[in-house]
PQR file of N, CA, C, O and H, with PARSE charges and radii, in Angstrom:
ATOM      1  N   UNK A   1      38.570-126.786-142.551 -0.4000 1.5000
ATOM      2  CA  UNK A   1      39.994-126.531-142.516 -0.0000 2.0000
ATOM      3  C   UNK A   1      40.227-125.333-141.610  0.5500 1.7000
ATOM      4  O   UNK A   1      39.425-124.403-141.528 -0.5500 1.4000
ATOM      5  N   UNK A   2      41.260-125.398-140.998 -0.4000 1.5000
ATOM      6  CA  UNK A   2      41.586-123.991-139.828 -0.0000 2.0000
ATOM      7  C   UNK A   2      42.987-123.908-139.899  0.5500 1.7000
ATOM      8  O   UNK A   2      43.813-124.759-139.570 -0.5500 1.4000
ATOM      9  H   UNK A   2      41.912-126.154-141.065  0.4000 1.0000
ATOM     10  N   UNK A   3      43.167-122.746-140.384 -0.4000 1.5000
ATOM     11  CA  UNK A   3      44.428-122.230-140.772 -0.0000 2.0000
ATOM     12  C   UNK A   3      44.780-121.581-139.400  0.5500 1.7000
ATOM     13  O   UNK A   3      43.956-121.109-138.617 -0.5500 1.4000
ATOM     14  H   UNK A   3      42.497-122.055-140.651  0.4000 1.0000
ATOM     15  N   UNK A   4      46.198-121.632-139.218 -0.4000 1.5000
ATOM     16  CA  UNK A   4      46.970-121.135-137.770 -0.0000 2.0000
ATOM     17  C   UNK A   4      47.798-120.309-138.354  0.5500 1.7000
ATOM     18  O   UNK A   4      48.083-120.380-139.550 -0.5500 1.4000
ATOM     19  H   UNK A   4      46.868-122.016-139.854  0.4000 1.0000
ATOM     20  N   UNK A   5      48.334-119.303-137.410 -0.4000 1.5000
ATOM     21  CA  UNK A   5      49.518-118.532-137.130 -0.0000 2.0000
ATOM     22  C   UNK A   5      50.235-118.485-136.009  0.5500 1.7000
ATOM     23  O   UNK A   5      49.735-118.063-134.966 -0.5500 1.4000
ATOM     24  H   UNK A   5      48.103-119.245-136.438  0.4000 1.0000
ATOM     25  N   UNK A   6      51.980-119.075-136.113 -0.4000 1.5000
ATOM     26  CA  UNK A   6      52.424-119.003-134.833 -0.0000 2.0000
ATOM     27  C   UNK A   6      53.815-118.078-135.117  0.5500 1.7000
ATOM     28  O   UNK A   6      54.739-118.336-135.888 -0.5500 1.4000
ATOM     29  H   UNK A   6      52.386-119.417-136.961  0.4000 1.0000
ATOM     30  N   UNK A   7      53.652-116.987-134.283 -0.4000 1.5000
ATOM     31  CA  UNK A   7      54.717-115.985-134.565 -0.0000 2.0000
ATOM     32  C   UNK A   7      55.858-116.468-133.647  0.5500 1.7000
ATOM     33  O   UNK A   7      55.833-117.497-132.971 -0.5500 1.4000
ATOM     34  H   UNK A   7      52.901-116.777-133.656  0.4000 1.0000
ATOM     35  N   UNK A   8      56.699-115.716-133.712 -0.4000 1.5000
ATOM     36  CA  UNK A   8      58.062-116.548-133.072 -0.0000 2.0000
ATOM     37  C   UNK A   8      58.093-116.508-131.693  0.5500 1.7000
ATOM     38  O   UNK A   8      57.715-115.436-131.219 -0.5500 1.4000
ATOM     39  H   UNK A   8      56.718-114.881-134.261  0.4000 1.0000
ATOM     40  N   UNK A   9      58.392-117.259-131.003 -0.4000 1.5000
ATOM     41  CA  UNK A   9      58.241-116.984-129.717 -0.0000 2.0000
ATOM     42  C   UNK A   9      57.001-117.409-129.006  0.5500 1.7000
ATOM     43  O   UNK A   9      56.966-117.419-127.775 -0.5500 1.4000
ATOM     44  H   UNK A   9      58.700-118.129-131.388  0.4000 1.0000
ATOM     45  N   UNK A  10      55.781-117.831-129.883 -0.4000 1.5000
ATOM     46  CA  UNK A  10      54.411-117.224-129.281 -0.0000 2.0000
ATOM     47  C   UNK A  10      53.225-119.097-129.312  0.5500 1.7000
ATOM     48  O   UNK A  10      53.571-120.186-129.771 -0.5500 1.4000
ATOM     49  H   UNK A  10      55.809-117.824-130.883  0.4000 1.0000
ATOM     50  N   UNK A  11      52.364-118.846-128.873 -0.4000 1.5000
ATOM     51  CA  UNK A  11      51.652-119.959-129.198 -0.0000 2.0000
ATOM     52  C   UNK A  11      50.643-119.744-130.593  0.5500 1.7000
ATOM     53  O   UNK A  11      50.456-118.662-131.149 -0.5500 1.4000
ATOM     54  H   UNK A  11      52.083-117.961-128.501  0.4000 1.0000
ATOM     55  N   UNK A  12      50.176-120.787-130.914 -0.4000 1.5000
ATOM     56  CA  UNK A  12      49.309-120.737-131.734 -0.0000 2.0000
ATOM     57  C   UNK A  12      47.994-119.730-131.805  0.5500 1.7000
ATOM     58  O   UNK A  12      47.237-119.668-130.836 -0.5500 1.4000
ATOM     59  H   UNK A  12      50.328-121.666-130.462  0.4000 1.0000
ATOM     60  N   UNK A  13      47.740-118.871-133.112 -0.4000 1.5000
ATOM     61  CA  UNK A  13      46.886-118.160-133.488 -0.0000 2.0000
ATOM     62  C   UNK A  13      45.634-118.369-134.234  0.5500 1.7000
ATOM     63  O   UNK A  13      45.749-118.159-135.441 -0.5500 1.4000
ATOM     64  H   UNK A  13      48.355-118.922-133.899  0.4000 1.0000
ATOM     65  N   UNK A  14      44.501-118.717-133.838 -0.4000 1.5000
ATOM     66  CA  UNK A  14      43.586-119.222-135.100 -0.0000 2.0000
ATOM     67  C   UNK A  14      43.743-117.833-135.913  0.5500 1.7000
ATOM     68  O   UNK A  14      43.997-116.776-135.336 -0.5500 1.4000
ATOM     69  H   UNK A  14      44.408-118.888-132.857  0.4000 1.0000
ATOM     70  N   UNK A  15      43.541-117.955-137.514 -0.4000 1.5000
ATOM     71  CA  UNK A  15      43.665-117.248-138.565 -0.0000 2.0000
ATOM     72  C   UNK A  15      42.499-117.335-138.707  0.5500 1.7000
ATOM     73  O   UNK A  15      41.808-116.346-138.461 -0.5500 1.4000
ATOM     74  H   UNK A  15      43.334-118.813-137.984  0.4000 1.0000
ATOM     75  N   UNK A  16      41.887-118.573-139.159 -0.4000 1.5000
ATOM     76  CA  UNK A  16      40.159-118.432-140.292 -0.0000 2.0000
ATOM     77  C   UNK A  16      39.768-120.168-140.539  0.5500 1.7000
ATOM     78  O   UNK A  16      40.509-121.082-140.901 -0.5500 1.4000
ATOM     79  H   UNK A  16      42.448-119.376-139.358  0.4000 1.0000
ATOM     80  N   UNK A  17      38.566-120.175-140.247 -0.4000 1.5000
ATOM     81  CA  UNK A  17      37.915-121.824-140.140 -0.0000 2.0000
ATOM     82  C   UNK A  17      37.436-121.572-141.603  0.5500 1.7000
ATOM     83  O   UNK A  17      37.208-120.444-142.039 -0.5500 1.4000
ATOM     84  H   UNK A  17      37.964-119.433-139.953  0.4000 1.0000
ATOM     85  N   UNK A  18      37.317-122.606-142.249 -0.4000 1.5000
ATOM     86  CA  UNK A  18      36.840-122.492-143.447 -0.0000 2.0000
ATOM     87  C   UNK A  18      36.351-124.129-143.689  0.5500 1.7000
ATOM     88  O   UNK A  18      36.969-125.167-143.450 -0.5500 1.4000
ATOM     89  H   UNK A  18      37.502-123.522-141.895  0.4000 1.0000
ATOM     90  N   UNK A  19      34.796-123.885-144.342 -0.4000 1.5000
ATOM     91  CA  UNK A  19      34.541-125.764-144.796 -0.0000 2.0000
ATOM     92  C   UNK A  19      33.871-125.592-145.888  0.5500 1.7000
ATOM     93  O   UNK A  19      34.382-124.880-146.752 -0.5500 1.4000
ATOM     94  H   UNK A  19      34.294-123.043-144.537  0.4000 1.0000
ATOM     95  N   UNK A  20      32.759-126.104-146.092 -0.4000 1.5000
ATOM     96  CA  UNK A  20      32.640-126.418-148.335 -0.0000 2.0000
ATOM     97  C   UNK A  20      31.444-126.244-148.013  0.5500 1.7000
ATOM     98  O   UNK A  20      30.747-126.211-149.027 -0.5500 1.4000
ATOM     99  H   UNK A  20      32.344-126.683-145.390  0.4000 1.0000
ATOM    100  N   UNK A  21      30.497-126.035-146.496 -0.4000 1.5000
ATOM    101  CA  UNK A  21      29.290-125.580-146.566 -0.0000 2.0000
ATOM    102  C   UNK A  21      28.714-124.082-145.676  0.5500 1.7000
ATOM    103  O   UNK A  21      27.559-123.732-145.433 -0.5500 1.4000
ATOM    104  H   UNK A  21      31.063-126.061-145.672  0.4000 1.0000
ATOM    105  N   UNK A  22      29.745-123.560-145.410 -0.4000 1.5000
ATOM    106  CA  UNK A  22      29.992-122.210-144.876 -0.0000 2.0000
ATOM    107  C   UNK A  22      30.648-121.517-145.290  0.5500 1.7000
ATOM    108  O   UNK A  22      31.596-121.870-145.991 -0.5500 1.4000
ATOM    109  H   UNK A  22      30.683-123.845-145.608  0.4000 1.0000
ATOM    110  N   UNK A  23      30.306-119.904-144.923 -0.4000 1.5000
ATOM    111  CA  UNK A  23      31.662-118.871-145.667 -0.0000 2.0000
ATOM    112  C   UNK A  23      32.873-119.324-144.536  0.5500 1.7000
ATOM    113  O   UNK A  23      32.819-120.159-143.633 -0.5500 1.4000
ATOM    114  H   UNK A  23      29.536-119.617-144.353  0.4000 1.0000
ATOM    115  N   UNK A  24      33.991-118.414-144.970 -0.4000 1.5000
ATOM    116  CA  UNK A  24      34.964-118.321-144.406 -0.0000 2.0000
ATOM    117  C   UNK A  24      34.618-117.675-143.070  0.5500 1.7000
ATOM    118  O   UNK A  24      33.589-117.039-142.845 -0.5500 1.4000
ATOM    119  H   UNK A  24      34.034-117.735-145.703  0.4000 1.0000
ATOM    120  N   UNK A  25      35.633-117.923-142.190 -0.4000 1.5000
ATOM    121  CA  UNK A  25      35.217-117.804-140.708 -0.0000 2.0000
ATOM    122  C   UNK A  25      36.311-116.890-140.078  0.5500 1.7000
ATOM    123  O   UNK A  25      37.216-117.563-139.585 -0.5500 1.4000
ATOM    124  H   UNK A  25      36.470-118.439-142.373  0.4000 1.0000
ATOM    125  N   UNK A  26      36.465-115.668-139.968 -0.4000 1.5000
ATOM    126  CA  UNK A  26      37.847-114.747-139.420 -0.0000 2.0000
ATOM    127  C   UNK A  26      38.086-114.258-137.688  0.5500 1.7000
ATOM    128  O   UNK A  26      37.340-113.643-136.926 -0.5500 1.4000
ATOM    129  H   UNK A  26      35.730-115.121-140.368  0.4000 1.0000
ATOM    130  N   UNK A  27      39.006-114.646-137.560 -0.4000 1.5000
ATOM    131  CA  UNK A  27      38.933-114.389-135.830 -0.0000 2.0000
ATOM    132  C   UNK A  27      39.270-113.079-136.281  0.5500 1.7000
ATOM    133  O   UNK A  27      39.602-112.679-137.397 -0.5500 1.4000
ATOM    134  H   UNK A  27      39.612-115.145-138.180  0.4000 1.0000
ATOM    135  N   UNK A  28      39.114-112.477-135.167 -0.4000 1.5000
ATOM    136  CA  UNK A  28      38.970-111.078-134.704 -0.0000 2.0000
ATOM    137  C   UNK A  28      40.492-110.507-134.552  0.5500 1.7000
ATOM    138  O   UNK A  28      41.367-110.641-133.696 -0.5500 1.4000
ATOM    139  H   UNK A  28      38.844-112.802-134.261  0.4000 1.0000
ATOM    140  N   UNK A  29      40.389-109.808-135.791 -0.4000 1.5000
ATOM    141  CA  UNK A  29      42.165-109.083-136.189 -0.0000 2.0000
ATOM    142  C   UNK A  29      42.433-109.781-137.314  0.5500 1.7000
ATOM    143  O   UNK A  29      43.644-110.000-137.331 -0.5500 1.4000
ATOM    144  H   UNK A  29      39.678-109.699-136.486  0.4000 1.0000
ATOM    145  N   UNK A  30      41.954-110.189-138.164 -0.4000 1.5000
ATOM    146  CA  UNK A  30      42.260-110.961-139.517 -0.0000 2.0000
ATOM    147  C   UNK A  30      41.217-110.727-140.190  0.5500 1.7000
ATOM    148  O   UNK A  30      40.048-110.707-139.804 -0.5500 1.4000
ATOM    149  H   UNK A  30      40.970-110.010-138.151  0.4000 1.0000
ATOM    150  N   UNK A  31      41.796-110.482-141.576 -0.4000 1.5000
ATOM    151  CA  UNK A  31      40.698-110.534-142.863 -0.0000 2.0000
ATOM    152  C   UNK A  31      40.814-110.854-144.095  0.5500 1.7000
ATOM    153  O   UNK A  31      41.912-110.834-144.651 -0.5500 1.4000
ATOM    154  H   UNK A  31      42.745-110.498-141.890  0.4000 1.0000
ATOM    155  N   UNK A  32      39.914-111.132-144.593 -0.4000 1.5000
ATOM    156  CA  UNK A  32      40.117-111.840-146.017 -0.0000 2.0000
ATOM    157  C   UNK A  32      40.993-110.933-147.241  0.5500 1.7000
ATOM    158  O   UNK A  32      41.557-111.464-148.198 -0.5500 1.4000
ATOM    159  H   UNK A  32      39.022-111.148-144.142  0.4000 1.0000
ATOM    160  N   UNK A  33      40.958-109.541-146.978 -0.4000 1.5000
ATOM    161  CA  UNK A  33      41.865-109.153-147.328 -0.0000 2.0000
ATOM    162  C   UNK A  33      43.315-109.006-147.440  0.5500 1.7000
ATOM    163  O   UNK A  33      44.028-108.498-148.305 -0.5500 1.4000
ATOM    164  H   UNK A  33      40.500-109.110-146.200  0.4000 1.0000
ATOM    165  N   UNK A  34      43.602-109.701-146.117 -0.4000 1.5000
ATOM    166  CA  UNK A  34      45.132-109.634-145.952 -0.0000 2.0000
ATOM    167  C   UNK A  34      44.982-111.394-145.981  0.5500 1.7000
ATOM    168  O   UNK A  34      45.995-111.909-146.456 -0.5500 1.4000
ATOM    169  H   UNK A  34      43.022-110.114-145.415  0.4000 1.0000
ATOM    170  N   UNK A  35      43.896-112.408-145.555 -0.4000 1.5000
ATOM    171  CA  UNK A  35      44.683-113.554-145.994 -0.0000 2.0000
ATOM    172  C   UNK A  35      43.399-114.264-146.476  0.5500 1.7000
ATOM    173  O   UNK A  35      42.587-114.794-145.718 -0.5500 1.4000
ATOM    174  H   UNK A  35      43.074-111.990-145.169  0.4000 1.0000
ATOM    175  N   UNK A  36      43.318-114.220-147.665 -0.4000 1.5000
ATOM    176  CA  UNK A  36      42.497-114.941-148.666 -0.0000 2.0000
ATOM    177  C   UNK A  36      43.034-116.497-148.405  0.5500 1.7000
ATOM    178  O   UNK A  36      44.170-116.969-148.358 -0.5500 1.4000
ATOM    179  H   UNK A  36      43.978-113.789-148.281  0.4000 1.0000
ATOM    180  N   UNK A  37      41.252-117.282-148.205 -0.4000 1.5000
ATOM    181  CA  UNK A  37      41.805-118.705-148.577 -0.0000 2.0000
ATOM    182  C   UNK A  37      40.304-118.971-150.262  0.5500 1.7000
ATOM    183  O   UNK A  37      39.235-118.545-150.698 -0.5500 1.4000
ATOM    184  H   UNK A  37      40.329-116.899-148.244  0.4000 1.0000
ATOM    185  N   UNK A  38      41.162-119.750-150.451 -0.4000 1.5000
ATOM    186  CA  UNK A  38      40.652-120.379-151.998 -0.0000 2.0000
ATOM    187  C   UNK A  38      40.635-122.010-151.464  0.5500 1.7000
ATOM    188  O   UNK A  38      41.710-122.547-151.197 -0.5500 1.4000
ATOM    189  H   UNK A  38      42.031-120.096-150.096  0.4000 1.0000
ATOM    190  N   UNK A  39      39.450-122.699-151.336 -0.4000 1.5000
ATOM    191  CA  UNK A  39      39.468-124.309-151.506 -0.0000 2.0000
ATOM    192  C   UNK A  39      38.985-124.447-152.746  0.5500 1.7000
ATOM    193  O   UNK A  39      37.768-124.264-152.772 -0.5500 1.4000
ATOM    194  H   UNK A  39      38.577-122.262-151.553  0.4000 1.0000
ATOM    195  N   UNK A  40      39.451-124.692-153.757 -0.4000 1.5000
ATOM    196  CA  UNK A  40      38.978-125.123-155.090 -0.0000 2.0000
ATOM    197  C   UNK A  40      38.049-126.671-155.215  0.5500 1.7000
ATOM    198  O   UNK A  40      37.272-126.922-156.136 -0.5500 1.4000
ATOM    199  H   UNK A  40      40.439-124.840-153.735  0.4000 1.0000
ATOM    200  N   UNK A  41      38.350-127.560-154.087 -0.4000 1.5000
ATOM    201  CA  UNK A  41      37.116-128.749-154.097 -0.0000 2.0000
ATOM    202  C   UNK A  41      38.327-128.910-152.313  0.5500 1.7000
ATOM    203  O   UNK A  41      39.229-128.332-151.707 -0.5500 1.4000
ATOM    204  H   UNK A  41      38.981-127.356-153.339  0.4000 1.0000
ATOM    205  N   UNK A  42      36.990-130.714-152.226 -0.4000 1.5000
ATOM    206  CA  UNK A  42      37.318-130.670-151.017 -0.0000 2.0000
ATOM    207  C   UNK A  42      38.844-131.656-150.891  0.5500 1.7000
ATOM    208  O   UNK A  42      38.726-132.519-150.021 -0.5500 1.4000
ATOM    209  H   UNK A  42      36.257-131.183-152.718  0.4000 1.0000
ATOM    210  N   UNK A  43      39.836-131.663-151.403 -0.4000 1.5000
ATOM    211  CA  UNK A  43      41.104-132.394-151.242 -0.0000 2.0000
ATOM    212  C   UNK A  43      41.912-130.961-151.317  0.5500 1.7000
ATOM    213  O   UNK A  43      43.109-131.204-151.162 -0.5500 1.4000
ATOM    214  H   UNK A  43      39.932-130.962-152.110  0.4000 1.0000
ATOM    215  N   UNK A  44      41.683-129.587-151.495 -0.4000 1.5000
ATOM    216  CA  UNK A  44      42.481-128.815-151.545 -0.0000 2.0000
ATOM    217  C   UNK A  44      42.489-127.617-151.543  0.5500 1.7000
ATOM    218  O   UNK A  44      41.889-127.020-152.437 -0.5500 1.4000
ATOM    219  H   UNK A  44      40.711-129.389-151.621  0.4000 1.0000
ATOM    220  N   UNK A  45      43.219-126.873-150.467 -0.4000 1.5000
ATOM    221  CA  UNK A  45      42.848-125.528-150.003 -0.0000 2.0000
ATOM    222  C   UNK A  45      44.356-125.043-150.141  0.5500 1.7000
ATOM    223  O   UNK A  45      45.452-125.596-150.239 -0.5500 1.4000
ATOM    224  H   UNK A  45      43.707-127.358-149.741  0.4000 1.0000
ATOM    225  N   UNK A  46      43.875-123.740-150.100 -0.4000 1.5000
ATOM    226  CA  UNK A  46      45.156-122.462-150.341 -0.0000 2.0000
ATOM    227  C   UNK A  46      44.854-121.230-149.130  0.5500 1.7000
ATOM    228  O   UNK A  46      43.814-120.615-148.891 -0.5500 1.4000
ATOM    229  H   UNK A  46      42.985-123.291-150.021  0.4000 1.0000
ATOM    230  N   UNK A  47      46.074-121.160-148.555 -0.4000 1.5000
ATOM    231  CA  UNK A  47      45.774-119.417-147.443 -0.0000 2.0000
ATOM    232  C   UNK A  47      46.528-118.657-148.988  0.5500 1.7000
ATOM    233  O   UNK A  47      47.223-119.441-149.634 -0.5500 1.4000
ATOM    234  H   UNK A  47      46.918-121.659-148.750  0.4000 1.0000
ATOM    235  N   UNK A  48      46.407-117.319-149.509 -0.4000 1.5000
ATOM    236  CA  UNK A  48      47.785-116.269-149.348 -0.0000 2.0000
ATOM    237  C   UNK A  48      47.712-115.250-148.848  0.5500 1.7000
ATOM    238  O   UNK A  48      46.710-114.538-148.772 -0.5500 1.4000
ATOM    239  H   UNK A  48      45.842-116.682-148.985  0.4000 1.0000
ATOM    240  N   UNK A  49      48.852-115.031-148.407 -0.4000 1.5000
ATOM    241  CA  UNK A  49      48.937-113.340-147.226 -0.0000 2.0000
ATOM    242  C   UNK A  49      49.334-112.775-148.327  0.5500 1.7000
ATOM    243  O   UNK A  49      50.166-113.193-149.132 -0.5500 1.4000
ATOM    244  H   UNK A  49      49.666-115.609-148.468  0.4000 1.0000
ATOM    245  N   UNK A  50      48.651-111.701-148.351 -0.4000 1.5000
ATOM    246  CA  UNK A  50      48.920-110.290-149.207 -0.0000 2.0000
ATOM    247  C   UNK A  50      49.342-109.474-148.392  0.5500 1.7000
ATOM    248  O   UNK A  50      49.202-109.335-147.177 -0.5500 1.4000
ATOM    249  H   UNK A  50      47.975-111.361-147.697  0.4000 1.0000
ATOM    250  N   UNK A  51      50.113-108.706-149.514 -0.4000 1.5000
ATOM    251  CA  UNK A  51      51.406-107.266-148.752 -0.0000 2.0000
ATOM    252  C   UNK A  51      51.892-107.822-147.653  0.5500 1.7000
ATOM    253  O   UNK A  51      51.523-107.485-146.528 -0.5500 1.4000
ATOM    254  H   UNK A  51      50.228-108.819-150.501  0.4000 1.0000
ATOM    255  N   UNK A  52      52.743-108.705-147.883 -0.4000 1.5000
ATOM    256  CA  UNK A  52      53.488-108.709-146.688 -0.0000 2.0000
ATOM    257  C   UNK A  52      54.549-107.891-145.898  0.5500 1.7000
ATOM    258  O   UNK A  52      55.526-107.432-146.489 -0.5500 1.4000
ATOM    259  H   UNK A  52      53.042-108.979-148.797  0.4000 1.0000
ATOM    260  N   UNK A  53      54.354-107.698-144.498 -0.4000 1.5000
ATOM    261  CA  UNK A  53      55.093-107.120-143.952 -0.0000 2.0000
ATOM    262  C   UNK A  53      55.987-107.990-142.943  0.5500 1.7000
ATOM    263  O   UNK A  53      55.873-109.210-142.816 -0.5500 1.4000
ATOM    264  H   UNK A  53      53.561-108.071-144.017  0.4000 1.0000
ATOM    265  N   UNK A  54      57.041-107.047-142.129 -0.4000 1.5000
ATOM    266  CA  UNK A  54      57.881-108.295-141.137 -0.0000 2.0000
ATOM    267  C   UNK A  54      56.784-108.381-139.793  0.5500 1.7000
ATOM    268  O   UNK A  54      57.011-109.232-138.934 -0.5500 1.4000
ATOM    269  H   UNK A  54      57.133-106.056-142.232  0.4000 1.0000
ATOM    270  N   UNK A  55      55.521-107.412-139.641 -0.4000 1.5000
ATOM    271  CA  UNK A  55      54.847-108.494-138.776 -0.0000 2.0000
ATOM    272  C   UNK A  55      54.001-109.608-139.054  0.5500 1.7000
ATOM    273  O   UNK A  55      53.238-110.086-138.215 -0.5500 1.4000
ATOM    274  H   UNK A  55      55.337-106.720-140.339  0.4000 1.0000
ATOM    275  N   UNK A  56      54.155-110.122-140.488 -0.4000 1.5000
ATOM    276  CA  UNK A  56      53.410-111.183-140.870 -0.0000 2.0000
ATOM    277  C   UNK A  56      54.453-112.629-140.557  0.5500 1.7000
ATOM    278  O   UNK A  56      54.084-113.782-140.779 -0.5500 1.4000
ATOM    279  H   UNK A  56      54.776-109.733-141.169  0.4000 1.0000
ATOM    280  N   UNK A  57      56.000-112.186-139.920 -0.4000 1.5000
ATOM    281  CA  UNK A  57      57.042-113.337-140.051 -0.0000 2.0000
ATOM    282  C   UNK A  57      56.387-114.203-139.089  0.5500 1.7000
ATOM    283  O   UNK A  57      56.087-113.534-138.100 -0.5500 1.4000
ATOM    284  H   UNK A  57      56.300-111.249-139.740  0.4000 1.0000
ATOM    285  N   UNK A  58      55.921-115.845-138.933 -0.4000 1.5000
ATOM    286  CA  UNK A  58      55.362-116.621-138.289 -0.0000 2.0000
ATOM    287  C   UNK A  58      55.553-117.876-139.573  0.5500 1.7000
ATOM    288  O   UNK A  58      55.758-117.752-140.781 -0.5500 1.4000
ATOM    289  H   UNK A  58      56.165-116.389-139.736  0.4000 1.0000
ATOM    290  N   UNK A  59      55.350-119.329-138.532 -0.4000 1.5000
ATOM    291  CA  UNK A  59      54.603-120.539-138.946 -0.0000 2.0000
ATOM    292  C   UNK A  59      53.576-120.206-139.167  0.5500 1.7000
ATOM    293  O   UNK A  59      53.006-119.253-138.636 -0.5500 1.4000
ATOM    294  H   UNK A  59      55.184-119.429-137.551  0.4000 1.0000
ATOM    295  N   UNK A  60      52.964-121.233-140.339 -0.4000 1.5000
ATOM    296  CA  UNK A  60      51.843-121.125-140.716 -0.0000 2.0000
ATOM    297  C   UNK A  60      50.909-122.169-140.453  0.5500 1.7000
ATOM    298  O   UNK A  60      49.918-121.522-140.794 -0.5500 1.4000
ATOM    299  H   UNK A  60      53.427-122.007-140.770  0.4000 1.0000
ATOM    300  N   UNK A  61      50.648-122.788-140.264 -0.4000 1.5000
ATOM    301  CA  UNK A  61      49.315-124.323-140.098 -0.0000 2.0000
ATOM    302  C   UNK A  61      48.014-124.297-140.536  0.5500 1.7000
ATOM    303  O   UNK A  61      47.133-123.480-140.268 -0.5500 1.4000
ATOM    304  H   UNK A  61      51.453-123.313-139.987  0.4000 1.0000
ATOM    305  N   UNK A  62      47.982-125.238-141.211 -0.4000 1.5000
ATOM    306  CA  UNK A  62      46.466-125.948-141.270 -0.0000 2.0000
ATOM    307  C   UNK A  62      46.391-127.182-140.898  0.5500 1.7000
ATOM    308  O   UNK A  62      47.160-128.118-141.116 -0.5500 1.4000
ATOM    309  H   UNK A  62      48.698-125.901-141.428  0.4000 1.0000
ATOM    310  N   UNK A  63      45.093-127.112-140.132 -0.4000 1.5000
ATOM    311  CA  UNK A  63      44.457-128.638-139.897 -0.0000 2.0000
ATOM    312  C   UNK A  63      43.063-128.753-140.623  0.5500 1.7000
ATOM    313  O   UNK A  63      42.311-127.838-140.960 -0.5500 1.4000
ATOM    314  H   UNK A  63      44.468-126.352-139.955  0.4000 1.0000
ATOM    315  N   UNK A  64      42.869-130.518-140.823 -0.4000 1.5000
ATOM    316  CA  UNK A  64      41.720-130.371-141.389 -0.0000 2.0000
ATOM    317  C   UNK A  64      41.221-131.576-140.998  0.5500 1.7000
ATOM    318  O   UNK A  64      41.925-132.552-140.739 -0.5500 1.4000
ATOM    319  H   UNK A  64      43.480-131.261-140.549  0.4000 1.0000
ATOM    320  N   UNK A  65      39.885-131.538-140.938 -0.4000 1.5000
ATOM    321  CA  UNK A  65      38.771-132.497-140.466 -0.0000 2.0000
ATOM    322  C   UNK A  65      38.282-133.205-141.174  0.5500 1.7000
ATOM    323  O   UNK A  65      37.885-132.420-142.036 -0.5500 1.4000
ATOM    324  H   UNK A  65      39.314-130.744-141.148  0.4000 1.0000
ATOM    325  N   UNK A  66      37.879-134.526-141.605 -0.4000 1.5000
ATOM    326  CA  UNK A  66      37.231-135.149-142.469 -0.0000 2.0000
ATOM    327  C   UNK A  66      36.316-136.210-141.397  0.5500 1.7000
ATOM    328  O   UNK A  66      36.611-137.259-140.825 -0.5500 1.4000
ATOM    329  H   UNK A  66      38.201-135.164-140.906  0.4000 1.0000
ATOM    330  N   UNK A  67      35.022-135.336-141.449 -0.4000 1.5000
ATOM    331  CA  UNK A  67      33.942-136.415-140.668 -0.0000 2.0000
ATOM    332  C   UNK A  67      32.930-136.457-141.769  0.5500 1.7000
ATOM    333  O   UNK A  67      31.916-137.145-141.649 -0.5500 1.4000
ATOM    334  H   UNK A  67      34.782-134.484-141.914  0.4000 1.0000
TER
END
C-alpha cells in the first residue's frame, strides 16, 4: 500500500510504502510519528496524521497492489 500527499496546488507526494512482509517505508521528511499507518490484516489499512497543523492541509491517497 503507498499512501500519497497532494497539497494544494502541487503534485503528488509519496508519504510511506507499506506491505504485510516489510516494515513501513518513509520518504525523506515524513515519520511515523506524525503519520502512523496500522494495516490490521491484508483487506485493510489506516494512515493517521497526528497534531495537525495548516501545513498538513492536502489530499490524501492510497494505492494498493494485489500481486
Amino acid at each position: 500500500v503507498f499512501w500519497y500527499q497532494q497539497p494544494p496546488r502541487n503534485g503528488l507526494k509519496l508519504v510511506v510504502s507499506s506491505s504485510t512482509w516489510s516494515h513501513n517505508s518513509y520518504e525523506n521528511g515524513y515519520s511515523e510519528a506524525k503519520f502512523e499507518v496500522n494495516r490490521e490484516n491484508t483487506n485493510y489499512t489506516r494512515m493517521t496524521i497526528k497534531n495537525l497543523t495548516p501545513k498538513d492541509e492536502a489530499t490524501y491517497f492510497c494505492a494498493a497492489s494485489d500481486h
